[in-house]
C-alpha positions as CSV (number, residue, x, y, z in Angstrom):
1,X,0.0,0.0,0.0
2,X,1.1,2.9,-0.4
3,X,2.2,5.2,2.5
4,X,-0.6,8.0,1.5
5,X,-3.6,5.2,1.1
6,X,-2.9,4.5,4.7
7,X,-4.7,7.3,5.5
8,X,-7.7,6.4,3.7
9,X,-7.9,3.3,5.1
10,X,-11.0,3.5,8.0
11,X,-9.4,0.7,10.1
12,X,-5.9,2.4,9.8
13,X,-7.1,6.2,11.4
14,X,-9.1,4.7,14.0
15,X,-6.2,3.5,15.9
16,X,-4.4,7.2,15.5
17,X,-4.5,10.2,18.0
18,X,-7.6,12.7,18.2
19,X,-10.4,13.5,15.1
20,X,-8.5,16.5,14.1
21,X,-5.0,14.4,13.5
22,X,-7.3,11.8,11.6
23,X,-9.4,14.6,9.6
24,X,-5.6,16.5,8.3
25,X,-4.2,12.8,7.6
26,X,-7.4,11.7,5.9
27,X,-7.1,15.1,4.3
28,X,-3.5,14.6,3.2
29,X,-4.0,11.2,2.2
30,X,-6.4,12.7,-0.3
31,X,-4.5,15.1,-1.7
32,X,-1.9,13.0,-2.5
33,X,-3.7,10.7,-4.0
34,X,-6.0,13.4,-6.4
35,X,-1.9,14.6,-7.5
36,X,-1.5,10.9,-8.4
37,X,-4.4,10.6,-10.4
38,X,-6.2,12.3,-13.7
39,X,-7.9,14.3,-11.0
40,X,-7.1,18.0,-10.4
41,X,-8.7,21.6,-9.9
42,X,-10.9,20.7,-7.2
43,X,-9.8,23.8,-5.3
44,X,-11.1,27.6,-6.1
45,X,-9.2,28.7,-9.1
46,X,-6.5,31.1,-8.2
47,X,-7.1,34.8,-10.4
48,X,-4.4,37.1,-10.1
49,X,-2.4,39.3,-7.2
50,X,-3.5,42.5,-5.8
51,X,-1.6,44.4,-3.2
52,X,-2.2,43.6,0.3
53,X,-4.4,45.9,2.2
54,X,-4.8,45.8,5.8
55,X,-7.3,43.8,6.9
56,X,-6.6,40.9,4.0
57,X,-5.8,37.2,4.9
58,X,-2.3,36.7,5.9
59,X,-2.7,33.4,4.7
60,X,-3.4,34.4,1.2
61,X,-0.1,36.1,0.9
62,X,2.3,35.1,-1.6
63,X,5.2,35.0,-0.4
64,X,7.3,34.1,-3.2
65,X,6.4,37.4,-5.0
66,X,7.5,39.0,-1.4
67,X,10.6,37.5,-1.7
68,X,11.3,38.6,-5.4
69,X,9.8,42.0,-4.8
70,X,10.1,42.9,-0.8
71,X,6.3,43.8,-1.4
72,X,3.4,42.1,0.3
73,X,0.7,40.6,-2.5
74,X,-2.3,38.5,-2.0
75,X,-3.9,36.0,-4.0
76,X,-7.5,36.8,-5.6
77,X,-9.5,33.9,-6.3
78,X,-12.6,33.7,-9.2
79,X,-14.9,33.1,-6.2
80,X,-16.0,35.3,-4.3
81,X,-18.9,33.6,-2.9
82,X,-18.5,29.5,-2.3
83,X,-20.3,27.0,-1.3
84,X,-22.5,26.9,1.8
85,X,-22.8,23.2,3.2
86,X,-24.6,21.9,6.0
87,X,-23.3,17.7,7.5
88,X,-26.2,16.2,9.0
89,X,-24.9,13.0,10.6
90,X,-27.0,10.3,12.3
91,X,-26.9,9.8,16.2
92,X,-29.2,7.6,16.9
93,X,-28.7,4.2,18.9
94,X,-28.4,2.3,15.8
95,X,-25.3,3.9,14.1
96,X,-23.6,2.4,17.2
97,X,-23.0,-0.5,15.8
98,X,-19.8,-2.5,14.3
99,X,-19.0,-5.8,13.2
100,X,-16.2,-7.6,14.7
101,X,-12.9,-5.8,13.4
102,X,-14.7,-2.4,11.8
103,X,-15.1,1.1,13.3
104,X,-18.7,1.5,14.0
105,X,-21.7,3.5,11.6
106,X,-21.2,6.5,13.5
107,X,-17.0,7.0,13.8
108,X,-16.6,6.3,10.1
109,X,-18.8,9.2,10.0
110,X,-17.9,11.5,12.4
111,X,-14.1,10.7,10.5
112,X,-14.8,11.3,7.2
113,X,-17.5,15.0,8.5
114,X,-14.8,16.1,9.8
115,X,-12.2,15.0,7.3
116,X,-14.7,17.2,4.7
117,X,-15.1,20.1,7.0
118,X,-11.4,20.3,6.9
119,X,-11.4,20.2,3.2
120,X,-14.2,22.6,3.0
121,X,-12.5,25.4,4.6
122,X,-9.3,25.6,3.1
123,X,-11.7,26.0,0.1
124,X,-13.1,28.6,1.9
125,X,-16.5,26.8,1.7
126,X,-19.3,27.3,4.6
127,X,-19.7,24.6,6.4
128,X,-21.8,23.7,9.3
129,X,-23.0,20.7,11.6
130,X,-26.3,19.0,12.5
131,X,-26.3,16.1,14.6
132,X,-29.5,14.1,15.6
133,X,-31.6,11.3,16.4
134,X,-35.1,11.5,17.1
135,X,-34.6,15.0,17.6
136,X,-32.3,17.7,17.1
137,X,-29.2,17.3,18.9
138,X,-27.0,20.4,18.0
139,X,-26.9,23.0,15.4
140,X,-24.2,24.8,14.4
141,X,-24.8,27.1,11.7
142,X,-22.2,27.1,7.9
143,X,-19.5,29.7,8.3
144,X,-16.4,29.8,6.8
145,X,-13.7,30.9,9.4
146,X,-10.8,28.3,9.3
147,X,-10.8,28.4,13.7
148,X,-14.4,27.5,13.0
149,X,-12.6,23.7,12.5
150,X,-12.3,23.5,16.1
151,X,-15.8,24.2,16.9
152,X,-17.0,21.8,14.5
153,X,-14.5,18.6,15.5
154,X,-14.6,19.5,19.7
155,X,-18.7,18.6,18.8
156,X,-18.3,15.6,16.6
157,X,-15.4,14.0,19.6
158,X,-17.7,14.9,22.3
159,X,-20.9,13.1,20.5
160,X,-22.4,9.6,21.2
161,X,-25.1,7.6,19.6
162,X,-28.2,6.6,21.2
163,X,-31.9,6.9,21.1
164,X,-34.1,6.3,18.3
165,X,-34.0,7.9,15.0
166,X,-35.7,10.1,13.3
167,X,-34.3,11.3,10.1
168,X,-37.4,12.4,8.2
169,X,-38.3,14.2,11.3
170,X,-35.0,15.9,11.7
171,X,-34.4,16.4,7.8
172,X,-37.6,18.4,7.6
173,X,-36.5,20.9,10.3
174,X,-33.5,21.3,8.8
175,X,-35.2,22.1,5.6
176,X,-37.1,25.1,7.3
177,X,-34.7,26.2,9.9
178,X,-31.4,26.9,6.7
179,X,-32.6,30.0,5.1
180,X,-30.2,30.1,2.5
181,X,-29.9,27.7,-0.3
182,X,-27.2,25.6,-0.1
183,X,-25.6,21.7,-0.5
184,X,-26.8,19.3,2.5
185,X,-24.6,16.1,3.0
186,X,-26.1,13.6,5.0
187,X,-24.8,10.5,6.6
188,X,-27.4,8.0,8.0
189,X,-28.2,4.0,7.8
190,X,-31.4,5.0,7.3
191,X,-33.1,3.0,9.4
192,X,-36.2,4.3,9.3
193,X,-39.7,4.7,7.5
194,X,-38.8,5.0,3.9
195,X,-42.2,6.9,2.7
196,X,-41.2,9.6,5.2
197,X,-37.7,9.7,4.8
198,X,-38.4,10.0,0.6
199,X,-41.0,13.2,1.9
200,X,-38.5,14.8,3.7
201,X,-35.6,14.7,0.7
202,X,-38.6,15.8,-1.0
203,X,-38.9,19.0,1.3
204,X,-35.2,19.9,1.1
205,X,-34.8,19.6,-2.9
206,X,-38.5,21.9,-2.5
207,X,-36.2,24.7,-1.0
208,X,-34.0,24.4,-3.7
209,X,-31.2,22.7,-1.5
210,X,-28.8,20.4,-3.2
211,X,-28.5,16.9,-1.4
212,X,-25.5,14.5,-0.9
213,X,-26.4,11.0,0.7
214,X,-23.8,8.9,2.4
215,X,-25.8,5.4,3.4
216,X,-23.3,4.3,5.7
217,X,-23.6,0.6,6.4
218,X,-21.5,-2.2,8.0
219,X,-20.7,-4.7,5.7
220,X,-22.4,-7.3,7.4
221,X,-25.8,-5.3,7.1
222,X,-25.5,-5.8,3.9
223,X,-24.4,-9.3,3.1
224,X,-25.9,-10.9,6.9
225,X,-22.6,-13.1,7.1
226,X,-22.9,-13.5,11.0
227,X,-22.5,-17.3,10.8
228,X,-24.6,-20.7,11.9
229,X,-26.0,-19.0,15.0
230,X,-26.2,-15.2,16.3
231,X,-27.5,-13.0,19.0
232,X,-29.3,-9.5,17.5
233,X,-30.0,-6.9,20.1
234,X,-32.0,-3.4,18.5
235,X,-29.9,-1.2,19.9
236,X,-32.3,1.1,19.5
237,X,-35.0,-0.6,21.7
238,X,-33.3,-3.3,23.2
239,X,-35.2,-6.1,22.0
240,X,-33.1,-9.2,21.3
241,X,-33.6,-12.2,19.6
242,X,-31.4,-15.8,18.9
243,X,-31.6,-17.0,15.4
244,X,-29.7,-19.0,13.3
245,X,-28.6,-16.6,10.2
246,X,-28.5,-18.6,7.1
247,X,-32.5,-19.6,7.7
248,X,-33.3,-16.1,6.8
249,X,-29.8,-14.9,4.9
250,X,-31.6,-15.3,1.5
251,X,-35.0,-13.2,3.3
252,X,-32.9,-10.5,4.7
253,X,-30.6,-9.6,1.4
254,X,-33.5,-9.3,-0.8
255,X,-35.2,-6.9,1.0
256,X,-32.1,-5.1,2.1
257,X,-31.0,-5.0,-1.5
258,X,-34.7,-3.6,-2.4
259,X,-34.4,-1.1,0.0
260,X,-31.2,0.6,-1.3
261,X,-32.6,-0.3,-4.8
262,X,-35.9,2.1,-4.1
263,X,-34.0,4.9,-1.8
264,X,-31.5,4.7,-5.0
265,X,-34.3,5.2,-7.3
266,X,-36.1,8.0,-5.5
267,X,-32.6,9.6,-4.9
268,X,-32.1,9.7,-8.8
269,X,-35.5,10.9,-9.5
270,X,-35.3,13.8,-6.9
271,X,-31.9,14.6,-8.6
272,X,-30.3,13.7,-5.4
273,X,-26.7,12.4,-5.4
274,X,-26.6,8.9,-3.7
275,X,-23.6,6.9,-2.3
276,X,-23.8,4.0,-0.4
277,X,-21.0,3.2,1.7
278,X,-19.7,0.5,3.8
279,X,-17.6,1.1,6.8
280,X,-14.6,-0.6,5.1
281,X,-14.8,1.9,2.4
282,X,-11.4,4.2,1.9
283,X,-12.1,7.9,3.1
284,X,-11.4,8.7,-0.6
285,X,-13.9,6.9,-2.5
286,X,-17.0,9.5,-0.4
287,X,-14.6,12.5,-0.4
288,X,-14.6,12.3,-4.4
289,X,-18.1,12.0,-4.1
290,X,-18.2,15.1,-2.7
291,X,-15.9,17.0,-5.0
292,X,-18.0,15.9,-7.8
293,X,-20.9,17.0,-6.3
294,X,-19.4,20.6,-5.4
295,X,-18.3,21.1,-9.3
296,X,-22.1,20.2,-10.0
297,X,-23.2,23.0,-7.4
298,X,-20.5,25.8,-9.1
């Protein structure tokens, strides 16, 4: 492997330091890799110089011009005005879990949010954080200040799942309570009534939003590989049950696989950008996702 795919690797970041280490590695790691591919120009387009006048960025200073002229120049991008993005992410009791050996729902995404809110404002994108589960848990609203960073990851470290969910619920507040139009990135298993979870994407691309959705799932979720004989607790309700897997494997996929098949299809017709994403997925594969996306929204 090499060393910048590391990075990328879900199983690899969970074992290093804080979120904000993971996020710049992840981060890194993604850069890297977009300079090793046919990939480039996801960034604001750089425009021309303009003297610096107090007040500017110091960090848009060039300071190879300063060193050839002893003058102080800053950079002008094309855009002025970028994107505004709001990360809604999932808390509810069910994005707890993991499968032996995987990072749980709910870490892969509170790794990769804040691995994109990183990205998002050295774009000098707004960005800001929902979290819920059958309610609203915290708001912070999009802005683009880069100490907003710490803010947004001191939230996402301090933040455990539990309860039950209630996307549609939460999605429809958020569609009222964002004033200004804008790309909304969510990251949920979905786990709940698909009617009123197609309604509420309904209600956000009804106020003009643009909408990114992560379906994070654990790979077992998806192909029910948990052996001759299992224990499932709802971690949501706490009901448990002993079964033997492979008497309802062939049950369980089908309508698993028609559920993503229908979310997919209302997700297309809505013209909403759908990803579905397993916990062993590299960081990069949903961070291209959302360049793509943002090009789409420019």
């Amino acid at each position: 492997m090499n060393d910048y795919r590391k990075y990328l690797d879900p199983d690899t970041i969970a074992k290093i330091g804080n979120i904000e280490l993971k996020a710049k590695l992840v981060v890194e790691g993604f850069i890297t890799g977009m300079h090793k591919s046919p990939y480039h120009g996801f960034s604001v387009e750089f425009s021309q110089h303009r003297q610096y006048r107090p007040g500017d960025e110091i960090r848009f200073i060039d300071w190879r011009v300063y060193g050839r002229s002893a003058r102080y120049y800053v950079k002008e991008f094309e855009e002025e005005t970028n994107l505004r993005s709001m990360i809604a992410i999932d808390t509810s009791a069910s994005m707890g879990f993991s499968s032996q050996g995987r990072i749980s729902k709910f870490e892969y995404s509170c790794y990769l949010s804040a691995a994109l809110t990183m990205l998002m404002l050295q774009q000098r994108d707004s960005v800001g954080l929902i979290l819920y589960n059958n309610q609203i848990q915290k708001f912070l609203p999009p802005n683009s200040r880069t100490s907003y960073i710490n803010q947004i990851l001191s939230t996402l470290e301090a933040a455990k799942p539990s309860d039950t969910t209630g996307t549609a619920n939460a999605l429809d507040i958020l569609a009222e309570r964002i004033k200004r139009r804008g790309l909304v990135i969510i990251f949920s298993d979905f786990f709940d009534a698909k009617s009123s979870i197609i309604e509420a994407l309904r209600h956000l691309r009804h106020k003009k939003h643009e909408v990114l959705l992560f379906h994070i799932l654990d790979p077992r979720e998806i192909d029910f590989d948990f052996g001759n004989s299992a224990n499932f607790v709802d971690l949501e309700t706490g009901e448990k049950m002993i079964t033997q897997p492979h008497q309802i494997k062939a049950a369980y996929k089908s309508a698993m696989q028609e559920y993503i098949k229908d979310l997919q299809l209302e997700s297309i017709h809505h013209n909403i950008d759908y990803n579905l994403i397993t916990t062993d997925t590299p960081f990069d594969k949903a961070l291209m996702d959302y360049i793509i996306k943002r090009k789409k929204c420019n």
